[in-house]
N, C-alpha and C positions, 0 to 999 in steps of 0.2 A: 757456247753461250756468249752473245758479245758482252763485249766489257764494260759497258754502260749498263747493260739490265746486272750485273753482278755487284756493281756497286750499289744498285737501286735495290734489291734484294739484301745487300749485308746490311742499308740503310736502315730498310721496312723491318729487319729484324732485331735490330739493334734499336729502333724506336718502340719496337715491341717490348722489346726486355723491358726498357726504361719503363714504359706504360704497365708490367709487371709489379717492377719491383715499387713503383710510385703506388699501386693500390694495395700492393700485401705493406706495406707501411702503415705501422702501429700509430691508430691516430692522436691528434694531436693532446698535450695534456689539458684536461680541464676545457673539452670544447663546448661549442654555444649551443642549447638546444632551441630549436623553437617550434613548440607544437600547434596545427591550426587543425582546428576541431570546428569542423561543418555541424549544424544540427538539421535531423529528419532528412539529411543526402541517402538516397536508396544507392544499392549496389550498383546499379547499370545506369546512374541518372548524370555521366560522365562520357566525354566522349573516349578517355584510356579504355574504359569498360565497354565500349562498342554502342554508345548512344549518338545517334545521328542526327538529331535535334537541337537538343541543347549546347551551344558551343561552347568548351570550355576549353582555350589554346592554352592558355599558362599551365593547367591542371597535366592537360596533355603534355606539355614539353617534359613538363615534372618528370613524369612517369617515362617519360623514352632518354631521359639523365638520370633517373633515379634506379630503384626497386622496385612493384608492383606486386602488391598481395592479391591473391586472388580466392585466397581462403583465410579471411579477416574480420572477427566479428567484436560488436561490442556487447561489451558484460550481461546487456541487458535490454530490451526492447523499449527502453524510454529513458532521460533525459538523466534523472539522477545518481539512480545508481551508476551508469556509466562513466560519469562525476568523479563520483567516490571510489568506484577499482582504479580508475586513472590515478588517481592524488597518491593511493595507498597500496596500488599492486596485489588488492587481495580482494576479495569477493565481495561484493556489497553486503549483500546477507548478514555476515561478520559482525556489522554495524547498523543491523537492522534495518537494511533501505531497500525496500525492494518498491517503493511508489513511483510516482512520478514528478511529486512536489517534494519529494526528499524526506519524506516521516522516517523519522531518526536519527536526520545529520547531528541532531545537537549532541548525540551520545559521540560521532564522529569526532565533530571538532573539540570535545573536551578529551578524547582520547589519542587517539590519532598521531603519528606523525608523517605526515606528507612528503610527498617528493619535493614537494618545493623550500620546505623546514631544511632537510637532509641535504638539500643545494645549498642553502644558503649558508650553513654550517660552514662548509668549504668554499666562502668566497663567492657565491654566486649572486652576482645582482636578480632580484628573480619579480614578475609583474605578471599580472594576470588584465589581458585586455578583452572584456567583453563579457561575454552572459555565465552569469557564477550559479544560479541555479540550484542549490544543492541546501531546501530547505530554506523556510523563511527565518536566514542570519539576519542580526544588527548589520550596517555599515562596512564594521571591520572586521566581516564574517573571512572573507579572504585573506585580509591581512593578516590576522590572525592565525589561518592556517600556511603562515609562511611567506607570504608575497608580500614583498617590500610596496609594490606600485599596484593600486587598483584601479583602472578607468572602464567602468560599463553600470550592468545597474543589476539588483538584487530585487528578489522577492520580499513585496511588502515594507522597501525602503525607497529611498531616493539616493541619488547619488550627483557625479556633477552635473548631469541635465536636469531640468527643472521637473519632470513630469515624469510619471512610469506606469504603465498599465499594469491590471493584474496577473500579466505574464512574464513581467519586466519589461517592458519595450515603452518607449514614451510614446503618446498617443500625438504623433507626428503631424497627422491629419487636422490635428485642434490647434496647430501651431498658427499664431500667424504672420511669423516670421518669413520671408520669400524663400523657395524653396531651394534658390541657387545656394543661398546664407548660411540654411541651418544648416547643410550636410543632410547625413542622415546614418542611420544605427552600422550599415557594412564602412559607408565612407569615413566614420567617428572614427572606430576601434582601428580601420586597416591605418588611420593617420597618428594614432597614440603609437602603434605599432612600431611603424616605422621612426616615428621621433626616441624611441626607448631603445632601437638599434641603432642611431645615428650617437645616441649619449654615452651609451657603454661599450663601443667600440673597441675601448679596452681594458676591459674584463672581461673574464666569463661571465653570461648569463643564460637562465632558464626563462623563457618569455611565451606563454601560454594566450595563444590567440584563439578566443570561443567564441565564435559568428553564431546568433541564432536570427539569421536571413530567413532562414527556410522555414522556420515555425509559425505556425499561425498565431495574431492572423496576419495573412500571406502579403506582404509589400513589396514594392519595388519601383524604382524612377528610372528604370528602361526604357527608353524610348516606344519601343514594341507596345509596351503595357498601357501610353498614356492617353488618351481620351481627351483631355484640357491641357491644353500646354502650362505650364509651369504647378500641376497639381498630383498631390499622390495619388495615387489606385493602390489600394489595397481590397482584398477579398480573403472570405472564407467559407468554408461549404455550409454553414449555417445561413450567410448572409447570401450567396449568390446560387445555392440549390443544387438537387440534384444534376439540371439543365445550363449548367455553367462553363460546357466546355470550350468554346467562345472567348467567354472573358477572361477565364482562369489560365489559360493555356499561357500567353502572353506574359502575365504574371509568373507563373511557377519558372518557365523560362530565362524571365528578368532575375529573381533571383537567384538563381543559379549560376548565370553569367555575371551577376556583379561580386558572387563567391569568390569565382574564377579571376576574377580583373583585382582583388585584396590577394590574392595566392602571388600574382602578377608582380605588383610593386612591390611586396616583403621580397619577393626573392630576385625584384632589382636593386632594393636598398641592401640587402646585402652584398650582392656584385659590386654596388657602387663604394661601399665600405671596405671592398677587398677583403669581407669576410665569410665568400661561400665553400672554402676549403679547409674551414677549422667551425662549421655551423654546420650542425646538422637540422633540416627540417622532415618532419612528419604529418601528415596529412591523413586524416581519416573525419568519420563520423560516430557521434554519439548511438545514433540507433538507426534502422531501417527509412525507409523513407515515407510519407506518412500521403502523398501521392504517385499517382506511376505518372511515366513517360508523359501521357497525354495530359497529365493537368487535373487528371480526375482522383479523387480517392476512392480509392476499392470497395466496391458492396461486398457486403456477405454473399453474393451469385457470381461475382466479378474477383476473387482473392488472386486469383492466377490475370493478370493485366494479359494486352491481346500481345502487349512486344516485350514482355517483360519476363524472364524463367522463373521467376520467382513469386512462391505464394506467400501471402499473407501482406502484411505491414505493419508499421510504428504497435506496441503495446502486444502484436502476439510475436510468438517463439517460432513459426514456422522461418525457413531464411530470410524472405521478406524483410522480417522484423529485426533482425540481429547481421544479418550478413553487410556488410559495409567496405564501400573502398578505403583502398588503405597505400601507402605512396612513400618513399622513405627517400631525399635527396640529399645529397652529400657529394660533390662535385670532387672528382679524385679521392674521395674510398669509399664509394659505393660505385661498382660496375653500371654504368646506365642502358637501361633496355631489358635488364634482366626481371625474370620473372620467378614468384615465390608461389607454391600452390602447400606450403607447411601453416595447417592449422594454428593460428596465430589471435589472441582477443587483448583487449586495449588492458586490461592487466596485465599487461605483458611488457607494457611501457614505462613505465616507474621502476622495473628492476636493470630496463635496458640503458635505460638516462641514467641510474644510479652507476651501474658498470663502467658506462662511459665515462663518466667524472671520478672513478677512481673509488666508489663509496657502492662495492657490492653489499645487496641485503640476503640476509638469512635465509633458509627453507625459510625460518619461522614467521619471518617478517613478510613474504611474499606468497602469496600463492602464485605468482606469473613467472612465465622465463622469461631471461635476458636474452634477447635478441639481437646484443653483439656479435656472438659470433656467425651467425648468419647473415647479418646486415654486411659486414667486414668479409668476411673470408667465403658467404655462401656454404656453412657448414649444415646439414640438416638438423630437423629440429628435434629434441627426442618424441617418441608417441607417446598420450596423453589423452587422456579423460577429459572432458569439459562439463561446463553443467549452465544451466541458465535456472530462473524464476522468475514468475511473472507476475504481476502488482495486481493482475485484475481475473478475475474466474478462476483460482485456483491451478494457475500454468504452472507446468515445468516441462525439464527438457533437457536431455544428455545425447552426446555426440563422442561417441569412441571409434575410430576410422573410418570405414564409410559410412556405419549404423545410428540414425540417429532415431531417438524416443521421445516424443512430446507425449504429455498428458494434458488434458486440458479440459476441465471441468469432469472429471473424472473417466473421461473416453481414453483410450491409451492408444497411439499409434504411431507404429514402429516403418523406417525406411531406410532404403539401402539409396544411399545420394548419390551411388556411381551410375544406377540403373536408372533414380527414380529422381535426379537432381530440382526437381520442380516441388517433390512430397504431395503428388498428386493423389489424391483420396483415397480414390480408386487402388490405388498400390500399395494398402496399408499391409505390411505384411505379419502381423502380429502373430495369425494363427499360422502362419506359417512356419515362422522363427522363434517358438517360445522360448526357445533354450536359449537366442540372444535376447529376448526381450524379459526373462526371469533377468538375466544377470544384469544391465541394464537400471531393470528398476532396482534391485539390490543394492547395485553402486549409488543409486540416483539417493534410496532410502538412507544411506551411511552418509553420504556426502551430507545430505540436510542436517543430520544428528548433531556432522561435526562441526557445522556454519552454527546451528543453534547454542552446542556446546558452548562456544565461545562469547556468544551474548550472554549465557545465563550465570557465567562467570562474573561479572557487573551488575547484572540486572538489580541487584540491590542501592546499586551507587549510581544507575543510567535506569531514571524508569521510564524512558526512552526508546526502550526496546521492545517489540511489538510481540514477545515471549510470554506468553499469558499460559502458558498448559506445556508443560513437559514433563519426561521421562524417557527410560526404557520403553516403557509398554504404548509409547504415543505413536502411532504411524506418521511417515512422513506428511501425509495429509491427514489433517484430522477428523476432516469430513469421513474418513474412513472408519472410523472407530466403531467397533464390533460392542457396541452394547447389549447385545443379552449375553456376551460374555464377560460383562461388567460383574464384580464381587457385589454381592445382592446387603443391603444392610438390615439388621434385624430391629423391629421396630413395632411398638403398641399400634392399633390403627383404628379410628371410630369415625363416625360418619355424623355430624350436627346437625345438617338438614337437607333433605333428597325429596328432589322434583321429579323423579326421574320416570314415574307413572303418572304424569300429563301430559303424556305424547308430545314433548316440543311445543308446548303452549307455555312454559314456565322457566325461566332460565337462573342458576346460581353463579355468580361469579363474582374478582374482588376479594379476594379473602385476606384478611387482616387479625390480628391478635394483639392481644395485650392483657398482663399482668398489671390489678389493680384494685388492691382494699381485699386484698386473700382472695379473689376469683382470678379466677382465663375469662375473660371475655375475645370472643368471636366478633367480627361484623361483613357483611357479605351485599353486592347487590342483588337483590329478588327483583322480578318483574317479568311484565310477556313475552313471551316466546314467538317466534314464529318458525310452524312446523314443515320439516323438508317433505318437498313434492313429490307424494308417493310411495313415503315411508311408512313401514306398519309402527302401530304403539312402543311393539318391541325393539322395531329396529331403532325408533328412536331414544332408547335407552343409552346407546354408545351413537349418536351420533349429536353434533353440535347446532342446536337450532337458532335463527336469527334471533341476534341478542340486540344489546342496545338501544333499545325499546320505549317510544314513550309513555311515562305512566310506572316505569321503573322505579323502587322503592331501596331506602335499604333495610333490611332487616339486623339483630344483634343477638346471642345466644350466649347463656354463662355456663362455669364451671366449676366445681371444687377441684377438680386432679387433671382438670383438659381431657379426660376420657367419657365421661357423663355429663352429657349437655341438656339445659333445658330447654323447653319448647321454642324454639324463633317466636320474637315479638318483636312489631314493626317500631324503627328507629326516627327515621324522618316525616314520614305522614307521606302523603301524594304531592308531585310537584306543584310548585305555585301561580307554575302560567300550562297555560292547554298545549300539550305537545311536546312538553320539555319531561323531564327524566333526573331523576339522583344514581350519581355514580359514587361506590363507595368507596373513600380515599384515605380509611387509617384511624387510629387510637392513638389521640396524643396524650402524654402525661406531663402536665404542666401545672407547677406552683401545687402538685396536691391533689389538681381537679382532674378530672377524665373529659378529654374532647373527642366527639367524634368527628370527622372530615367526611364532606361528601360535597362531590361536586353539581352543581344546579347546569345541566345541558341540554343542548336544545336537538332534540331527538331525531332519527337515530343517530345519528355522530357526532362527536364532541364537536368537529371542525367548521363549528358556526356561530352566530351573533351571540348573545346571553348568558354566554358562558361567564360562571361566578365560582368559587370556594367558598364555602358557609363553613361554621361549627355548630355543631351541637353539646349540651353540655347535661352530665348527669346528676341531676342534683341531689340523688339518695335513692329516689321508687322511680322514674324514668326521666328519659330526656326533652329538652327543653332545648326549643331555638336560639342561639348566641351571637348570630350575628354574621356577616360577611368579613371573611378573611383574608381576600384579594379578587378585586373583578379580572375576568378575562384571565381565571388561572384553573389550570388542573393540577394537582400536585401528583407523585408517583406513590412516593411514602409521607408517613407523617414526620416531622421535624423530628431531627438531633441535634445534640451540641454541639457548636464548634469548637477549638481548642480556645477561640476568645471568650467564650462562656454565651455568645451568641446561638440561634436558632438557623437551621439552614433546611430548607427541603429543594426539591427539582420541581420543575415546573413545565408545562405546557400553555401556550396560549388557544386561542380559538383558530390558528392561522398554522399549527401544531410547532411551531417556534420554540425552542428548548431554551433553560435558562434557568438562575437560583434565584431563590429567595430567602435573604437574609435579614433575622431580626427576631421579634416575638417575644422581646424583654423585657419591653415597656410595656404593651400591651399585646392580645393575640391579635389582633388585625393592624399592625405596624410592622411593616416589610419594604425591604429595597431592594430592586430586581437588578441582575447580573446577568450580562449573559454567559452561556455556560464554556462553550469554545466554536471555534468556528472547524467544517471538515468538507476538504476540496476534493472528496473520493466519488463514487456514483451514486454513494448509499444515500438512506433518509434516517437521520437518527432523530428515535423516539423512547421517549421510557426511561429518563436517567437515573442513575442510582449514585449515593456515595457515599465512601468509608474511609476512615483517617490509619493511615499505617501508621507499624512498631513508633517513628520519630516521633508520635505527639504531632506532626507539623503538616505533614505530606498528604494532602486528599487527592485518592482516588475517586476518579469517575467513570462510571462506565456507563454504555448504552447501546440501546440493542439496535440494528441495523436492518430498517425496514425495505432496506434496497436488494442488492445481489448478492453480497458477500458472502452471508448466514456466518458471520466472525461479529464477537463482541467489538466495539470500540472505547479507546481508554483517553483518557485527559487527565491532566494534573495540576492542581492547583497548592499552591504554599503561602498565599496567602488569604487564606482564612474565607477561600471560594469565589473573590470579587476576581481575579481575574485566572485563567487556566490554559495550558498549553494547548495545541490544535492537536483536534481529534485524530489517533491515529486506529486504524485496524489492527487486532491484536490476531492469535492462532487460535482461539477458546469458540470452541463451534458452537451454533444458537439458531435456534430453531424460528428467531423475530418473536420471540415471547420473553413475557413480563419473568423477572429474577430478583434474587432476591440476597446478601450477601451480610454475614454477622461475625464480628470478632468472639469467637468463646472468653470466656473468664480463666481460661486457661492458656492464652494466649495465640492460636492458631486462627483460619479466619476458616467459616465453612459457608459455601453459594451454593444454591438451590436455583436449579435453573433446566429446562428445557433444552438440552446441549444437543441432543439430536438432529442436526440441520433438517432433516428432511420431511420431520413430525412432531407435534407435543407430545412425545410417547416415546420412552419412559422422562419419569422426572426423574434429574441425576439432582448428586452431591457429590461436593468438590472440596478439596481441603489445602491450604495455603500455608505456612507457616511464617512467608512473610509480606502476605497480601498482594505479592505483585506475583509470583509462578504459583500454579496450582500443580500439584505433583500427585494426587490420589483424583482418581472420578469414580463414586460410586452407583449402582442403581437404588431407587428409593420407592421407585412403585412405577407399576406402567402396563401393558397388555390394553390400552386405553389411550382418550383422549385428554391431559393432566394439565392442567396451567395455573397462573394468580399464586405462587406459590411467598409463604412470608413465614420466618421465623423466629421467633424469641427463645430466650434462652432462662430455664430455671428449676433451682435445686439437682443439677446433674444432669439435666437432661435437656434436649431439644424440642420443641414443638412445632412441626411444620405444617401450616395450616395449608389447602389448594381449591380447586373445584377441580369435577371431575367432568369431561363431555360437558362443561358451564349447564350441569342440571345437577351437582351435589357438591356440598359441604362439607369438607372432610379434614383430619388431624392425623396428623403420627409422632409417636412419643418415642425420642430418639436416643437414650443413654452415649451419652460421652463416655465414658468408659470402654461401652461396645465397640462404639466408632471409632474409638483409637490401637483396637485391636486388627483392624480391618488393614491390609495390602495389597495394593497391586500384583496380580501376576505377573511372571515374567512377562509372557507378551500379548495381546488380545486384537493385535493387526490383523486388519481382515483379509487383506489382499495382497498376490502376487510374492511371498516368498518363493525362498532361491528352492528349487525345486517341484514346483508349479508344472502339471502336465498342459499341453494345449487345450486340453478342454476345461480347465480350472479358471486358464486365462481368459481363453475366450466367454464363459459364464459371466466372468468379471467383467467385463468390458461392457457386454449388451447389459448386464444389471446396473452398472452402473449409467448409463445410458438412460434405460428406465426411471429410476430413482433421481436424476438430478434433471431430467427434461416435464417430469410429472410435476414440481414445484411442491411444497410443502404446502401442509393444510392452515387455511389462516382461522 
């Protein structure tokens, strides 16, 4: 060997050692973190991930100095909760967030301690630059949760830019400041960034950079993208169509490389600080990518992109939606080039920062690993379970080694990611593998238990949390819930007035009650029917014939005991313009007197010009016209009290606009309208209802969700109904039909309500003890079409009035006594327990199929 390669050789090995022992060196104490969190970056939409489009060199250097995850997902397929396991290392769920505008941070941030809280403790300067997101907070929604420094902008706030859209982004576009001037939303944050590295150079800090470049709607001052010189281009698939791939392309493009170019300068100003060997940076994304490759968003026919492995996107579970790049850099103790393929999700982040500043968290405190010693030493990760949930159609979805399980609107399908790494359709192998797909859902059903467990812990002190229906006996879906193995309750039953032999020319519905001067008085709307095509006489006995009818009346029936009713006798007379219709809206008792409420509408549907509330009043031998009680109102129920001694009912306009109306003190037609809450989900709420909990102070609202959900929706108000929190989705299944909800004198709360998402049939009964979890569902009648259901409460007993197929009149007398003898079963889940044959599963599967693609009966 000559003697120059020998010396070159003891060199190269002696530089080796050194380069050894410099990266198994325990890093420094108290190092800098700083995380840059992309939103809507898809897995492959990078060139480290093998995207040849979009250029992203800074991203790329990262990743060939850094670590590279390649099995990296986040919490959750949209925006908030992702948020939230970030900050807290533990499942969104937890804290009831499973939306995408953040419904339930407020239980979050009054609970919570955050990563950034737990830094600072220990000295850490700690700042949050850019899109916070997580629920519409005050101002000092993030300071609050721990960040010393705030520069970006907040939901439904303003911050230090003058302007914010209803996404948080300022509407750049309306500026008319030159566009070299203003900057703009990636250039803002990446320049706080950097000035926040330049000032605490020396300290520790935690410095949280959240770019939402990528979210619509889509911008960017790339060159590529620009059209006018010196003007933005912005687009969105609303605004520029399905046939946008042209102009979009450019755009999607632009922002993505100006991601890449803020990744760029943070991790030159740290070079320039001389502080890349004691900072560690983390790069990932909040969720999936919410375009592919080519600029286009994925149709329901197009979920698999033509260059993309991956199906679905933003908001679903398949990998698409949750599979996300992930980049770990640390110059001198992170190996660079090295590559990670250990199951890894952004909860996993908060207990890794916490390790590394010295401030390990609990099991209890975390559900995520710390990913020290894997970042550091390259030790594997232990295996693990994972679980996801999804804000919209009833998702979920667990991943235990290769096997992963989505459900998704009740359909269950199971894949093997080593063979099927796309979860192509076609591959579902459910009936193949029931024995992992039993065990799967099992895990999947426990893991939800124990996320809800944890909210319902609170839910007295946070009613914030979207926990409306628990127990043992609750499936983890409650759309699942086996109602004819519901505890039956026993109950008197009489029928007041039945159309039901006029073949769908006659229709009853509306049903309402009230105790008054020693009678039950009944009131219902009667009127014409129109008969389904083709029906015999009979058939139209059980089936529902067009209602809402002009020329609609309402009728009123009395009672000594609510079991023996007298003849219906008409209440309103015929409406008073040609074409319009009375809808009947309630028994109020007020001052002594009996009012009855009926709506004046302009036929068939309320949602037109004319619409008025009247009262009627009973003056001893019948009723008598009173007057107009509010134009352009529907109300739901008739008035209660408030805890101010004021009058409040719900309200519909003609335009079906939800809102309260408060007052009725001074006079019955003196009212102030409120609106009721505002809700940014897909649903349409109609029908609201409200009841004041155990404090005396607290009104709940709920209201039925005429959109996808089939889940009630809840709102809160504390004071006194003028203003109330945003509508959230709760677990309480509903079939988009009218409920009804009554505190007993006994103190517990019992709802009457159609819970059966898929039908009005059966009518259940629900029991609450503290008006926020319902823990019993009973059945109350059903084998039928049931709805309008209203209860009062007297001398020990219930009276639940309804219609039956909207062609009868009907009561049932319900003993409190009975009813509180009544229990849940152990369990009454209908679907996929652990020991399940393939053909139990598979039944399940196509039936559920069946039942949620057929739509319920309106």
């Amino acid at each position: 060997m000559p003697p120059h390669f020998s010396v070159f050789l003891i060199l190269a090995l002696v530089c080796a050692s050194l380069s050894q022992l410099e990266s198994a060196n325990p890093p420094v104490e108290k190092p800098n973190i700083v995380l840059i969190l992309s939103d809507d970056l898809g897995y492959a939409d990078i060139g480290a991930y093998g995207n040849e489009l979009n250029q992203t060199p800074n991203l790329d250097r990262m990743a060939e100095e850094g670590l590279r995850f390649t099995d990296f997902h986040s919490n959750a397929a949209n925006c908030s909760p992702t948020r939230a396991a970030i900050l807290t290392g533990q499942y969104p769920q937890r804290w009831g967030i499973d939306g995408a505008l953040g419904e339930g941070a407020e239980g979050l941030s009054k609970r919570a301690v955050t990563i950034a809280e737990r830094l600072r403790e220990v000295g850490y300067a700690t700042a949050l630059m850019g899109k916070w997101h997580l629920g519409y907070e005050p101002v000092n929604g993030p300071t609050r949760q721990g960040f010393d420094e705030f520069v970006g902008h907040l939901h439904g706030a303003t911050d230090y830019l003058s302007r914010v859209d209803r996404y948080g982004r300022r509407d750049w576009w309306q500026n008319e400041e030159p566009l070299e001037e203003q900057g703009h939303n990636t250039t803002l944050i990446t320049k706080h960034a950097v000035r926040f590295i330049k000032e605490h150079e020396g300290e520790p800090f935690f410095l949280f950079v959240s770019h939402s470049a990528i979210h619509f709607p889509w911008q960017t001052t790339a060159d590529k993208a620009h059209r006018v010189p010196g003007k933005r281009y912005e687009g969105s698939v609303g605004k520029l169509g399905p046939h946008a791939r042209g102009p979009l392309q450019p755009v999607v493009q632009g922002m993505i490389e100006e991601l890449d170019a803020s990744v760029g300068e943070i991790m030159a100003a740290l070079k320039n600080q001389e502080l890349e060997k004691r900072t560690l940076v983390f790069f990932t994304s909040d969720n999936g990518g919410i375009v592919t490759l080519k600029g286009l968003p994925p149709t329901p026919k197009n979920r698999i992109s033509d260059n993309s492995p991956w199906r679905g996107q933003k908001h679903g579970l398949y990998e698409g939606g949750h599979r996300v790049p992930a980049i770990a850099w640390w110059p001198g103790m992170i190996q660079g080039g090295d590559v990670s393929d250990s199951l890894s999700l952004t909860m996993d982040l908060s207990p890794t920062f916490l390790e590394l500043a010295g401030q390990g968290a609990s099991k209890s405190e975390s559900d995520g690993l710390s990913l020290k010693p894997h970042l550091l030493h390259n030790e594997p990760l232990p295996e693990r379970t994972v679980f996801w949930k999804g804000s919209r159609q009833e998702q979920e979805a667990i991943r235990w080694k290769q096997w992963k399980l989505v459900r998704h609107q009740g359909r269950v399908e199971l894949f093997n990611l080593e063979e099927n790494p796309a979860e192509l359709p076609g591959k579902n192998l459910v009936g193949d593998r029931p024995d992992i797909a039993n065990q799967l859902l099992d895990r999947l059903r426990k893991w939800e238990a124990s996320v809800s467990a944890s909210e319902q812990e609170t839910e007295t002190s946070d009613p914030a949390s979207p926990i409306m229906l628990a127990g043992d006996w609750v499936p983890h879906d409650p759309h699942q819930i086996d109602y004819a193995k519901l505890p039956r309750v026993a109950a008197e039953h009489a029928i007041i007035s039945d159309v039901r032999d006029q073949a769908g020319t006659r229709v009853h519905q509306h049903a309402y009650l009230a105790h008054h001067d020693g009678r039950f008085w009944a009131m219902w709307s009667d009127g014409p029917g129109l008969p389904r095509r083709g029906a015999t006489p009979e058939e139209h006995r059980n089936k529902v014939p067009g209602h809402d009818q002009p020329g609609t009346r309402n009728s009123y029936a009395t009672s000594e005991d609510g079991l023996h009713w007298s003849e219906p006798a008409d209440l309103t007379g015929p409406p008073r313009i040609e074409n319009f219709g009375w809808i009947a809206r309630g028994l109020w008792k007020r001052d002594g007197e009996l009012l009855a409420l009926a709506s004046h509408f302009n036929a068939p549907t309320y949602d037109g010009p004319g619409l008025s509330l009247e009262a009627f009043r009973w003056n001893g031998t019948k009723w008598d016209a009173h007057g107009t009680v509010l134009d352009d109102s529907m109300n739901n129920f008739p008035p209660k009290r408030l805890p101010s001694g004021e009058w409040m009912m719900t309200r519909r306009d003609h335009q079906r606009q939800v809102s309260v109306m408060i007052g009725g003190t001074k006079a019955f037609n003196d009212w102030q309208i409120h609106p009721l809450a505002a809700y940014d989900g897909n649903g349409r709420p109609e029908e609201p209802y409200w009841y004041i909990l155990p404090d005396g102070e607290t009104i709940v609202g709920l209201i039925r969700d005429n959109g996808r959900s089939k889940f009630l929706l809840r709102t809160f108000s504390r004071d006194d109904g003028k203003t109330w929190s945003k509508m959230q989705r709760t677990n309480f299944p509903d079939a988009t039909s009218k409920f009804f909800v009554h505190r007993s004198s006994r103190g517990y709360y019992v709802m009457v309500s159609n819970a059966n998402p898929r039908k009005r049939d059966p009518l259940t009964l629900a029991i609450s003890e503290d008006g926020l979890v319902f823990t019993k569902l009973f059945w109350l009648i059903g084998g039928r079409h049931i709805d309008y259901p209203h209860i009062i409460e007297h001398d020990g007993h219930l009276l639940v009035a309804f219609s039956g197929a909207k062609q009868t009149m009907e009561v049932m007398k319900v003993s409190l006594d009975e009813l509180e003898r009544l229990e849940m079963p152990e369990s009454v889940e209908l679907a996929n327990r652990k020991g399940s044959s393939a053909a139990t599963l598979s039944r399940f599967v196509l039936r559920n199929d069946e039942e949620f693609f057929r739509g319920s009966e309106k």
